[in-house]
C-alpha positions as a LaTeX table, in Angstrom:
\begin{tabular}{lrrr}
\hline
Residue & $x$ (\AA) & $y$ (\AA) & $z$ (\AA) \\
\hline
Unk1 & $-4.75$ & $-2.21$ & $-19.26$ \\
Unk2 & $-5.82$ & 1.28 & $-19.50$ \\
Unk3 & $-7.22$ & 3.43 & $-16.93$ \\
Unk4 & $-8.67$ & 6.72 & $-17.42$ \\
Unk5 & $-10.22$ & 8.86 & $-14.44$ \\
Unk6 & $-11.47$ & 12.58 & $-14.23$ \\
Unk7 & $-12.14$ & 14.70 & $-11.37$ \\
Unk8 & $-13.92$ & 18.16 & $-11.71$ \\
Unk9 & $-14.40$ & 19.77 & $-8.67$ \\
Unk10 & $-17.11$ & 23.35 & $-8.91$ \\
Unk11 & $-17.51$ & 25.56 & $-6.57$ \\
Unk12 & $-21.23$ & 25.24 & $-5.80$ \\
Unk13 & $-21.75$ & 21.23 & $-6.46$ \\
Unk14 & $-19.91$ & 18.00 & $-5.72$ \\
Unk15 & $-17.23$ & 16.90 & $-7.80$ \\
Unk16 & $-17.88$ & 14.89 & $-10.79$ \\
Unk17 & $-16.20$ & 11.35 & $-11.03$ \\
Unk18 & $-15.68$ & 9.33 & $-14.14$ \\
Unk19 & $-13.25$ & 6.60 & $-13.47$ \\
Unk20 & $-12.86$ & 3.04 & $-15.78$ \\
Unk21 & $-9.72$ & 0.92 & $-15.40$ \\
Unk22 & $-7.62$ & $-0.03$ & $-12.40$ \\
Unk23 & $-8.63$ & 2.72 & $-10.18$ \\
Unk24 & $-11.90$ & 3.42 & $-9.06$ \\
Unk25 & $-12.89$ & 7.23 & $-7.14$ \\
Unk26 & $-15.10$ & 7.52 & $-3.64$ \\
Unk27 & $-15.57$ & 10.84 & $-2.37$ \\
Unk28 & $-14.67$ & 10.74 & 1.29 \\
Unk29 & $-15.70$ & 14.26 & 2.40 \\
Unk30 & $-17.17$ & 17.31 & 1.32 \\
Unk31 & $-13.87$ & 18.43 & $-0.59$ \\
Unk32 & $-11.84$ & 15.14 & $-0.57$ \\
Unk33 & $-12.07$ & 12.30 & $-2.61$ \\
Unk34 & $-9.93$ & 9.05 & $-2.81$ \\
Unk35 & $-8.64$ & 7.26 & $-5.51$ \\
Unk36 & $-8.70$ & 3.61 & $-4.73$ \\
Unk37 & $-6.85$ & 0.23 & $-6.62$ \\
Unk38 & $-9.36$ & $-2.19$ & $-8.17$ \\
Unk39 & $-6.97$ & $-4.34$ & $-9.99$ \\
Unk40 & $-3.36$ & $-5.40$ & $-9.11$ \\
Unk41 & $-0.64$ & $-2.97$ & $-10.52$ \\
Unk42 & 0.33 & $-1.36$ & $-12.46$ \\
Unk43 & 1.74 & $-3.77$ & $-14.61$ \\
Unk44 & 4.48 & $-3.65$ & $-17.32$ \\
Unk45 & 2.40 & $-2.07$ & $-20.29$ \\
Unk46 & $-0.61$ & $-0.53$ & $-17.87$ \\
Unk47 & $-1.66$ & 3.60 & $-18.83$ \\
Unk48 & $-2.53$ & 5.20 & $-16.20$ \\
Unk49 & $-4.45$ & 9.31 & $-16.91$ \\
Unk50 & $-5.91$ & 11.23 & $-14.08$ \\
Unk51 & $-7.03$ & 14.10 & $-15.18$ \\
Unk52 & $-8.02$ & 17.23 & $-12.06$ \\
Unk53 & $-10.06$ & 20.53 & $-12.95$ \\
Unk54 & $-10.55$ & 22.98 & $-10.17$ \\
Unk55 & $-12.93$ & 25.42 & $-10.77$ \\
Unk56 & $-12.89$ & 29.08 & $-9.36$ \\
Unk57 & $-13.73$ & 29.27 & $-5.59$ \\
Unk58 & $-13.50$ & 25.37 & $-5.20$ \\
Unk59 & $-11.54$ & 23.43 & $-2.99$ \\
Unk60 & $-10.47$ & 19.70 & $-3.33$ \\
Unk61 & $-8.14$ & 17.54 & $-1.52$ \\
Unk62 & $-7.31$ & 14.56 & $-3.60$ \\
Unk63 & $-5.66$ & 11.55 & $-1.99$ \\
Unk64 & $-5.64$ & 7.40 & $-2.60$ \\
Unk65 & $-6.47$ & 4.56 & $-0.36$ \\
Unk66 & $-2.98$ & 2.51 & $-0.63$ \\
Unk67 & 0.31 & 2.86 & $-1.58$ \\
Unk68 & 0.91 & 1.77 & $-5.71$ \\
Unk69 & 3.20 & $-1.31$ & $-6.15$ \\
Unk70 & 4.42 & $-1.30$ & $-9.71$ \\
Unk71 & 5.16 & $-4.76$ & $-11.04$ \\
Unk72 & 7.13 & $-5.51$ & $-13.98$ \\
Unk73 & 5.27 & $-7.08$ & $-16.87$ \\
Unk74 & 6.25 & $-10.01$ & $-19.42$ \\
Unk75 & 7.46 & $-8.22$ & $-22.26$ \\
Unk76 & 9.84 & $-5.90$ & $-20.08$ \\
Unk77 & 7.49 & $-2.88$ & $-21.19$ \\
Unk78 & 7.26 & 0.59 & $-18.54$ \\
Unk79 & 4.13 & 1.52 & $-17.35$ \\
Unk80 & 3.03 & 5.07 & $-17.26$ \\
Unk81 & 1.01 & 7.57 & $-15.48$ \\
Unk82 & $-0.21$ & 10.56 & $-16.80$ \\
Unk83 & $-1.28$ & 13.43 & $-13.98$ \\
Unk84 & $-3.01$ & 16.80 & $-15.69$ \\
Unk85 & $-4.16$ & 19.34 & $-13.02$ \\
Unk86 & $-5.71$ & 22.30 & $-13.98$ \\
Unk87 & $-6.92$ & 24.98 & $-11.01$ \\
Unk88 & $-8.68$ & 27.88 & $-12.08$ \\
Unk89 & $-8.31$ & 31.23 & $-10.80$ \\
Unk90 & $-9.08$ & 30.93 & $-7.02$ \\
Unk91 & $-9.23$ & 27.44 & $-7.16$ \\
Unk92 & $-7.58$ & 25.39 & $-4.26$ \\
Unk93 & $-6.04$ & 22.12 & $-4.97$ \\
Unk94 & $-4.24$ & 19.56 & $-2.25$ \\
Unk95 & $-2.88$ & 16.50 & $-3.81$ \\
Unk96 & $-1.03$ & 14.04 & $-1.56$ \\
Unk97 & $-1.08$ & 10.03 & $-2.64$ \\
Unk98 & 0.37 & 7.47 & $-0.97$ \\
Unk99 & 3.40 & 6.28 & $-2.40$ \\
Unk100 & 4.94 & 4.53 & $-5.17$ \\
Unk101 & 6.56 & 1.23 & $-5.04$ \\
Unk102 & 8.54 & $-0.13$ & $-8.00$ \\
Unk103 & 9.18 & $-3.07$ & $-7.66$ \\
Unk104 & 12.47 & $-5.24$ & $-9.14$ \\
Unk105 & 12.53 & $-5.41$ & $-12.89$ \\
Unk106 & 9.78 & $-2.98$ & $-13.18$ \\
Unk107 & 9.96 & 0.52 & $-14.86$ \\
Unk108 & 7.26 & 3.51 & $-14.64$ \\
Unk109 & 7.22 & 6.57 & $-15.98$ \\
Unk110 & 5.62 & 9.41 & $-14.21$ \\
Unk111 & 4.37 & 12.30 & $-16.28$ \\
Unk112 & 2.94 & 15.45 & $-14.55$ \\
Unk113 & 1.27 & 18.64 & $-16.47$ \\
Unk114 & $-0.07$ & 21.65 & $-13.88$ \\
Unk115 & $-1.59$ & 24.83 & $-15.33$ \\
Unk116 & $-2.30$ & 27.28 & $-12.34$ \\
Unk117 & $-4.50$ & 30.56 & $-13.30$ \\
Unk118 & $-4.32$ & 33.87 & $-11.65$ \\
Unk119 & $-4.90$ & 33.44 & $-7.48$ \\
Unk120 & $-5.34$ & 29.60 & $-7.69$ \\
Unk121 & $-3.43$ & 27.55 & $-4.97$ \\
Unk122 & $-2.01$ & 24.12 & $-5.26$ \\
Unk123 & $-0.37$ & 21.41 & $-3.33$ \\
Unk124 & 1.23 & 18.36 & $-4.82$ \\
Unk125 & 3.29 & 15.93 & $-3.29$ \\
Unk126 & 5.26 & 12.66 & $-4.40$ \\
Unk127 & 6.98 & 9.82 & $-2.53$ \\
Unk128 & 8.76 & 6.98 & $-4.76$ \\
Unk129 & 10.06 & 4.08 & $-3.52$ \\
Unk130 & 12.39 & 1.73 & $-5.28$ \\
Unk131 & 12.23 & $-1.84$ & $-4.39$ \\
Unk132 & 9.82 & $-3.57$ & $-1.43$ \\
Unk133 & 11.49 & $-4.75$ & 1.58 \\
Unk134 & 14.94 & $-6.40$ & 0.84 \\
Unk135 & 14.43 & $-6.64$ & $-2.45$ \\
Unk136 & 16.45 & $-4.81$ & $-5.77$ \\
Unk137 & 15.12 & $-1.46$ & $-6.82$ \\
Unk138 & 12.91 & $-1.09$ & $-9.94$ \\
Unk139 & 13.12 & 1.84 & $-12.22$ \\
Unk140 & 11.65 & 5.19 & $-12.26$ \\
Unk141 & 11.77 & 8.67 & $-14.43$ \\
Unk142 & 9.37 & 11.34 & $-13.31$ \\
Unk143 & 8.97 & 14.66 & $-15.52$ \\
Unk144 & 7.28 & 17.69 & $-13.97$ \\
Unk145 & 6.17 & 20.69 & $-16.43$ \\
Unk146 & 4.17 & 23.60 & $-14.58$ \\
Unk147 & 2.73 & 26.72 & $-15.81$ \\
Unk148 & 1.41 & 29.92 & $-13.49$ \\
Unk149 & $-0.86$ & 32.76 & $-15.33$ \\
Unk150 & 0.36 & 31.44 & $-18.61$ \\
Unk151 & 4.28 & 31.24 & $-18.01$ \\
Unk152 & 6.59 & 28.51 & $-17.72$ \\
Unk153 & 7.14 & 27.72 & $-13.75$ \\
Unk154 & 9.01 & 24.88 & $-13.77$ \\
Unk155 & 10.49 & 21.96 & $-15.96$ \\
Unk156 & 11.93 & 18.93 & $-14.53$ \\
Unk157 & 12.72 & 15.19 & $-15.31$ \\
Unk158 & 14.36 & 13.27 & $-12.60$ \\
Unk159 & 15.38 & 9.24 & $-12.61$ \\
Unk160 & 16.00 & 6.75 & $-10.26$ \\
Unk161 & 17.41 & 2.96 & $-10.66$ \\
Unk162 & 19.38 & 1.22 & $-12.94$ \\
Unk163 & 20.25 & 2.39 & $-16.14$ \\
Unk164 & 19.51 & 6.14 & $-14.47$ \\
Unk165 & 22.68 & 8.87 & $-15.21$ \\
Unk166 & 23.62 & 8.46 & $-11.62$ \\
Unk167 & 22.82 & 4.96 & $-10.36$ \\
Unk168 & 25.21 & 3.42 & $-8.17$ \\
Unk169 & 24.15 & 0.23 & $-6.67$ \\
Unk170 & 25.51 & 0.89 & $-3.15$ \\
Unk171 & 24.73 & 4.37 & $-2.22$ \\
Unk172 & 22.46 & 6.02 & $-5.06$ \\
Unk173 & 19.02 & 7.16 & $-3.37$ \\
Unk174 & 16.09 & 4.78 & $-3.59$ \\
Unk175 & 13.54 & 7.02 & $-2.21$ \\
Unk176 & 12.19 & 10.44 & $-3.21$ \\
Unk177 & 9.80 & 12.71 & $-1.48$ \\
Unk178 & 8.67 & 15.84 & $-4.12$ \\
Unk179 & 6.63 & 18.49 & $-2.87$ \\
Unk180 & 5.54 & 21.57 & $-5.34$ \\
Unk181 & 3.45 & 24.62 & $-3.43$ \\
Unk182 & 1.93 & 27.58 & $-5.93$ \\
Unk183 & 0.23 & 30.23 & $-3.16$ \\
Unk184 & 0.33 & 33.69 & $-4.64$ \\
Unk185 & $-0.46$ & 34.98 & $-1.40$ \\
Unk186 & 3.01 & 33.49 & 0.19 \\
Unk187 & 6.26 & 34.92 & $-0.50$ \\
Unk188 & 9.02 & 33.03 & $-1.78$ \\
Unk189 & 11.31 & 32.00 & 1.00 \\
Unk190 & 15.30 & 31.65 & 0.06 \\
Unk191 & 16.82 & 28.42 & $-0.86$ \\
Unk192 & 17.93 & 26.03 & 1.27 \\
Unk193 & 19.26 & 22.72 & 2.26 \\
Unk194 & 19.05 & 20.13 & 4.85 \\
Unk195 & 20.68 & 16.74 & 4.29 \\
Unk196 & 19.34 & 15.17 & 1.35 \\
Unk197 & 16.49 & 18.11 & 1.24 \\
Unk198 & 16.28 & 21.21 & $-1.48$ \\
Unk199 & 14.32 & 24.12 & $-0.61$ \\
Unk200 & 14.35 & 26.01 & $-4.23$ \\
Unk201 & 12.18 & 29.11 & $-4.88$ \\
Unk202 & 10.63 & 29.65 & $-8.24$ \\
Unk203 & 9.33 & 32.93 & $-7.83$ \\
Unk204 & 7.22 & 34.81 & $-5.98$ \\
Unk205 & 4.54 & 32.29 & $-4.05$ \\
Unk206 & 5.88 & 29.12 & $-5.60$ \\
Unk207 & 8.05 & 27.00 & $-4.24$ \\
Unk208 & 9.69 & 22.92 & $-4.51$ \\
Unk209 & 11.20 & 20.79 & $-1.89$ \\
Unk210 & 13.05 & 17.72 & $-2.94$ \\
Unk211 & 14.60 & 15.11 & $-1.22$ \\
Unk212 & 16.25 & 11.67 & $-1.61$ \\
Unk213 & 17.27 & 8.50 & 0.56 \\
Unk214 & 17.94 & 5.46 & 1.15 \\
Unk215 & 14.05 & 4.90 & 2.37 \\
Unk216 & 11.28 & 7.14 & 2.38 \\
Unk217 & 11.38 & 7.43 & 6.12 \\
Unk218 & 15.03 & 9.15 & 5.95 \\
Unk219 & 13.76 & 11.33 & 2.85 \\
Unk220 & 10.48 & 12.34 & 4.43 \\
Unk221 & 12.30 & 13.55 & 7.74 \\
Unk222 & 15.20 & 15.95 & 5.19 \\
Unk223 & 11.90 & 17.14 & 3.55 \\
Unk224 & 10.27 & 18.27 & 6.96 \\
Unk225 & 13.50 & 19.77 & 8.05 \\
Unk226 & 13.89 & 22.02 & 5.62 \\
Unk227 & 10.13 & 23.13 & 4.64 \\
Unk228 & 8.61 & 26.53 & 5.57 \\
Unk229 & 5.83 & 27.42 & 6.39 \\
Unk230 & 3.81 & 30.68 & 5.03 \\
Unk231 & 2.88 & 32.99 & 7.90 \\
Unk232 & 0.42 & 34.71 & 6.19 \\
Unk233 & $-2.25$ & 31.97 & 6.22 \\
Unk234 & $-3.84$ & 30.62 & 9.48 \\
Unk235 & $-2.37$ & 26.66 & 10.69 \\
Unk236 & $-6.72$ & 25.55 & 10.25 \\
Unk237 & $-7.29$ & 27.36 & 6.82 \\
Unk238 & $-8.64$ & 24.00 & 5.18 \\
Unk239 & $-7.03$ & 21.12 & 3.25 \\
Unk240 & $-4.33$ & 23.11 & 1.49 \\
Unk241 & $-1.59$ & 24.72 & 3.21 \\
Unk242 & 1.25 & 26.55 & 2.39 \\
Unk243 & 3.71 & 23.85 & 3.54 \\
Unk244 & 5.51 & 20.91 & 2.45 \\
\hline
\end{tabular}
């Protein structure tokens, strides 16, 4: 199955939907909408392509309505999802789904394209889960490219399971938490660790937090631990913040 859905959020009118497929979209607030499952999946084979535009002076939170259990499908094919997010200049952007489950003998492949424009601001976070409870972990491969004003911010492919460069049945991670924040109006903190967590910054007002487990519970807490905040923006200052 394919599923296409598009989001345009302006600054003056409520955000067009256009959805077809698996997923269906329900705005749930003034700058929020949801993205919710209409059909089991995704399956072995399924295309997934969410596309996000942001325009100038708009705000949108995007989140979905359930956690994503990937299943594998009969021919052993991956499924994919395609994410392209574009905020305009002074455009504010929050995206936080629930997470991913891959299930045993399933394989997805994440693809993610953000293009960020002069003072825009954007929040995206991923959580991937390998395997549901007591069972053997599926397989994932997320790529990441980002561009700010035009330049390259940040490339990255990252894989998880069997068959992965570093899978080790016993003790390789089966749980990732991701979290990318572009705020031109925060500066970079320095790098830095906790547990499983990576604090890297990419330049001034961007920044990436990355952490692994064995569960998403274990990841999540790294994550928190080693996330700053940006004092220059008030704790209430609507859906996006400058924290992971």
């Amino acid at each position: 199955m394919r599923t296409r859905v598009e989001i345009v959020a302006g600054r003056t009118s409520l955000p067009v939907l256009r959805f077809g497929g698996a997923l269906a979209l329900r705005q749930t607030g003034p700058a929020t909408v949801h993205l919710v499952g209409t059909a089991a999946g995704p399956l072995g084979g399924d295309e997934i392509e969410v596309d996000v535009h942001v325009a100038a002076g708009a705000r949108l939170a995007v989140r979905s309505a359930a956690a994503s259990v990937v299943l594998p499908g009969r021919a052993g094919q991956p499924s994919s999802y395609v994410l392209r997010v574009d905020v305009d200049d002074g455009g504010r952007l929050d995206v936080d789904l629930e997470p991913t489950v891959v299930a045993a003998g399933a394989r997805h492949e994440c693809r993610t394209t953000l293009t960020v424009a002069g003072q825009g601001r954007l929040r995206l976070r991923e959580r991937v889960r390998l395997g549901r409870w007591a069972e053997d972990a599926g397989r994932w491969r997320g790529a990441c490219h980002a561009m700010l004003d035009g330049r390259p911010l940040l490339r990255q492919t990252i894989e998880l399971g069997p068959d992965s460069p570093t899978w080790d049945a016993l003790a390789a991670p089966r749980a990732l938490v991701s979290t990318l924040v572009v705020d031109p109006g925060c500066a970079a903190p320095e790098a830095a660790t906790s547990g499983n967590a990576i604090l890297l910054p990419l330049g001034p007002g961007a920044v990436l937090v990355t952490a692994t487990g064995q569960d998403l519970a274990a990841a999540s807490r790294d994550a928190d631990s080693v996330a700053r905040p940006c004092p220059a923006r008030p704790a209430d200052e609507g859906p996006l913040k400058c924290t992971t």
